[in-house]
C-alpha positions in Angstrom: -2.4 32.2 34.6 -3.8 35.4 35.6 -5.6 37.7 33.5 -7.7 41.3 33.5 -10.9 39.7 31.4 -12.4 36.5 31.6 -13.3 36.3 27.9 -9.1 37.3 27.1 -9.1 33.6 29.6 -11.9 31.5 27.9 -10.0 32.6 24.4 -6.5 31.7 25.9 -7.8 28.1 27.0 -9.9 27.4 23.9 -6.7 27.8 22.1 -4.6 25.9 24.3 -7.1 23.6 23.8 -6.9 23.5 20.2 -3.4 23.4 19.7 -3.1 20.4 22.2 -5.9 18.2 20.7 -5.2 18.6 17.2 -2.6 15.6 16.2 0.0 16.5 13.7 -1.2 15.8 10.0 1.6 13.3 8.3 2.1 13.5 4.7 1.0 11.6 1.9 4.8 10.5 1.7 5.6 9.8 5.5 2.5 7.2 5.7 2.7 5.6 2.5 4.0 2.1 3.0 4.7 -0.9 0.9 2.7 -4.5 1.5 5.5 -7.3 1.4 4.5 -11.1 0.7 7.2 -13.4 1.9 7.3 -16.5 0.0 8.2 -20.0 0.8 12.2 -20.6 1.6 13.2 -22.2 -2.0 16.3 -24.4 -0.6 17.9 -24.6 -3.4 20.5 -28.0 -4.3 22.1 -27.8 -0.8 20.0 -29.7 0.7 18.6 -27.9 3.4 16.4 -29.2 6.1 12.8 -28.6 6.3 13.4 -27.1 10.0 15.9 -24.6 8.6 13.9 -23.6 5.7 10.9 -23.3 8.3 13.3 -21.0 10.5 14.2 -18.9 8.1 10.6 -18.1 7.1 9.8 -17.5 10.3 12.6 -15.5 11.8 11.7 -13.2 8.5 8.4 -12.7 9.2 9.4 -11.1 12.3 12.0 -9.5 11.6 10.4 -7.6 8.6 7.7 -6.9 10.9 9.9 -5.6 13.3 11.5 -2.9 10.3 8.1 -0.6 10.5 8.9 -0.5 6.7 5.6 -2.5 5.7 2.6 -1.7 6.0 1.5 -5.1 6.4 4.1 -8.0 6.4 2.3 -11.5 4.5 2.7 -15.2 4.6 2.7 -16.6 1.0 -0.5 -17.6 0.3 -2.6 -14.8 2.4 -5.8 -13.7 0.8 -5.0 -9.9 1.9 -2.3 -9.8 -1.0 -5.2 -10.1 -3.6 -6.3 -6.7 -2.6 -3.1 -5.0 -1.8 -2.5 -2.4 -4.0 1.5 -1.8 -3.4 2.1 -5.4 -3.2 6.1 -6.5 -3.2 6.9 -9.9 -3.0 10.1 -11.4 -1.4 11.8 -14.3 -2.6 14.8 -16.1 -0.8 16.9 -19.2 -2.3 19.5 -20.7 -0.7 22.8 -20.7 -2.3 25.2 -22.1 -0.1 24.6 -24.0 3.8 27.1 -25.1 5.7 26.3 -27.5 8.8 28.1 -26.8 11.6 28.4 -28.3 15.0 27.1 -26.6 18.5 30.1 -29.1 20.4 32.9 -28.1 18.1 32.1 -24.7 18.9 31.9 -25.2 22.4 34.9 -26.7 22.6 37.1 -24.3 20.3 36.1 -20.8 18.5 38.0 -21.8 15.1 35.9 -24.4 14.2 31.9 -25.3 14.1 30.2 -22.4 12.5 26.9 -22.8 10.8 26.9 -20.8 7.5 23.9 -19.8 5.5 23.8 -18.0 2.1 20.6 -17.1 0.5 19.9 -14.5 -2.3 17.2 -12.3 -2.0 14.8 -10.4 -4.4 11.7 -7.9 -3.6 10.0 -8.0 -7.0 7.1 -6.1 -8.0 3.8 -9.1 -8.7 4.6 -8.1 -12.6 8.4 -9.3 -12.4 10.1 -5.8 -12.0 12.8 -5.9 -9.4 13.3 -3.6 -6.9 15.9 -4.9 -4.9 18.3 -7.6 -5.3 20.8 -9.0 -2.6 23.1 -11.6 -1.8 23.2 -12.3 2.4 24.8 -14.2 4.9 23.9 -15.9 8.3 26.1 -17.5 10.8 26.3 -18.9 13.7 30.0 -19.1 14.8 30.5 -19.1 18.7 28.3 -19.9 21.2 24.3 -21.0 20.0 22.1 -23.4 18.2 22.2 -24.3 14.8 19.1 -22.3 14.2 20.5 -19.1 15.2 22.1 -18.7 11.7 18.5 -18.3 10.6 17.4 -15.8 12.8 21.1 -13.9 11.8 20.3 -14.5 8.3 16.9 -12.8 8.5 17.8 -9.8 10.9 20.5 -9.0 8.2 17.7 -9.6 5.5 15.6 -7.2 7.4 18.6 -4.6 8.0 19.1 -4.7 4.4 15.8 -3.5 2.9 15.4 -1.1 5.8 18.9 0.5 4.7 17.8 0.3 1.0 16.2 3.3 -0.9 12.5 1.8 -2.4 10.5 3.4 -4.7 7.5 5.2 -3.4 4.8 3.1 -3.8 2.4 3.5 -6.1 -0.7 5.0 -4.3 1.3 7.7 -3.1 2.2 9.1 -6.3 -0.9 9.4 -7.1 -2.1 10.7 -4.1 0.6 13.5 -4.6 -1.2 14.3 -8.1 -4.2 14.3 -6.8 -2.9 17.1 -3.8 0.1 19.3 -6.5 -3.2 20.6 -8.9 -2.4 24.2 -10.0 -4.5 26.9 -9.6 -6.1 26.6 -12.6 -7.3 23.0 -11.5 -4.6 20.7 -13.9 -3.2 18.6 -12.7 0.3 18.3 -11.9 1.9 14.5 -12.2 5.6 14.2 -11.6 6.9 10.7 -12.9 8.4 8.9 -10.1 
């Protein structure tokens, strides 16, 4: 860059400087996130084994992670949930499990397939429900038994990510506290 005045070239870079270190500012609304707690796999009647329901659980766990929907994603139980302020819980029961067999798959594609049916529910820790779903898993080709499990949470996972939450609390009110008027009232719009 070639200029006629070294101060028109110390202003230029200081600038450039500037504009290049600052990081973009994100929004109340683009950063505030929801805290999920996943409870325990509640198997239901079907009688479901204690390395499915264990599976499940875990396959969630990632696979919520995995969403970037959360700001943090809990194990039932976690001590970090008593101070979460937008706290959801997530509750899965099993409704309907069919064993299936990894040979009789092998050997034909008709036949064999591991079915899982759960119902879902992200709850608010005072009961109100947000969201709830009834999903599948399946295993019905080539794969373990488990692999059901880690269909049934990835379709868990793709259906909160598709689903329209509500903003979480804190971010309402950080709105209210950032929309005052110009005569310093406040302006709270009911979410």
């Amino acid at each position: 860059m070639k200029t006629d005045s070294p101060a028109l070239f110390v202003m230029t870079t200081i600038l450039l400087t500037l504009t290049i270190a600052q990081p973009a500012r994100l929004s109340a609304e683009s950063t505030a996130q929801w805290t999920v707690q996943v409870s325990k796999v509640d198997p239901g009647a079907v009688g479901l084994s204690p390395s499915f329901q264990v599976a499940i659980y875990e396959n969630l766990l990632q696979e919520l992670s995995k969403t970037k929907r959360f700001k943090w994603v809990l194990r039932d139980g976690d001590q970090k949930a008593a101070n979460a302020t937008d706290l959801l819980l997530l509750k899965t029961a099993v409704e309907r499990y069919t064993a299936g067999s990894e040979t009789q798959r092998a050997v034909t594609t008709v036949t064999g397939a591991t079915k899982l049916t759960v119902h879902t529910q992200l709850s608010t820790p005072d009961g109100k429900i947000i969201l709830e779903r009834t999903v599948h898993g399946n295993v019905r080709f080539m794969g373990s038994n488990l692999r059901a499990t880690y269909n049934l949470a990835r379709n868990i996972a793709k259906t909160i990510k598709k689903s329209s939450l509500p903003e979480p609390t804190s971010s309402v009110v950080t709105k209210a506290m950032n929309s005052t008027s110009s005569d310093g009232v406040v302006v709270v719009e009911s979410p």
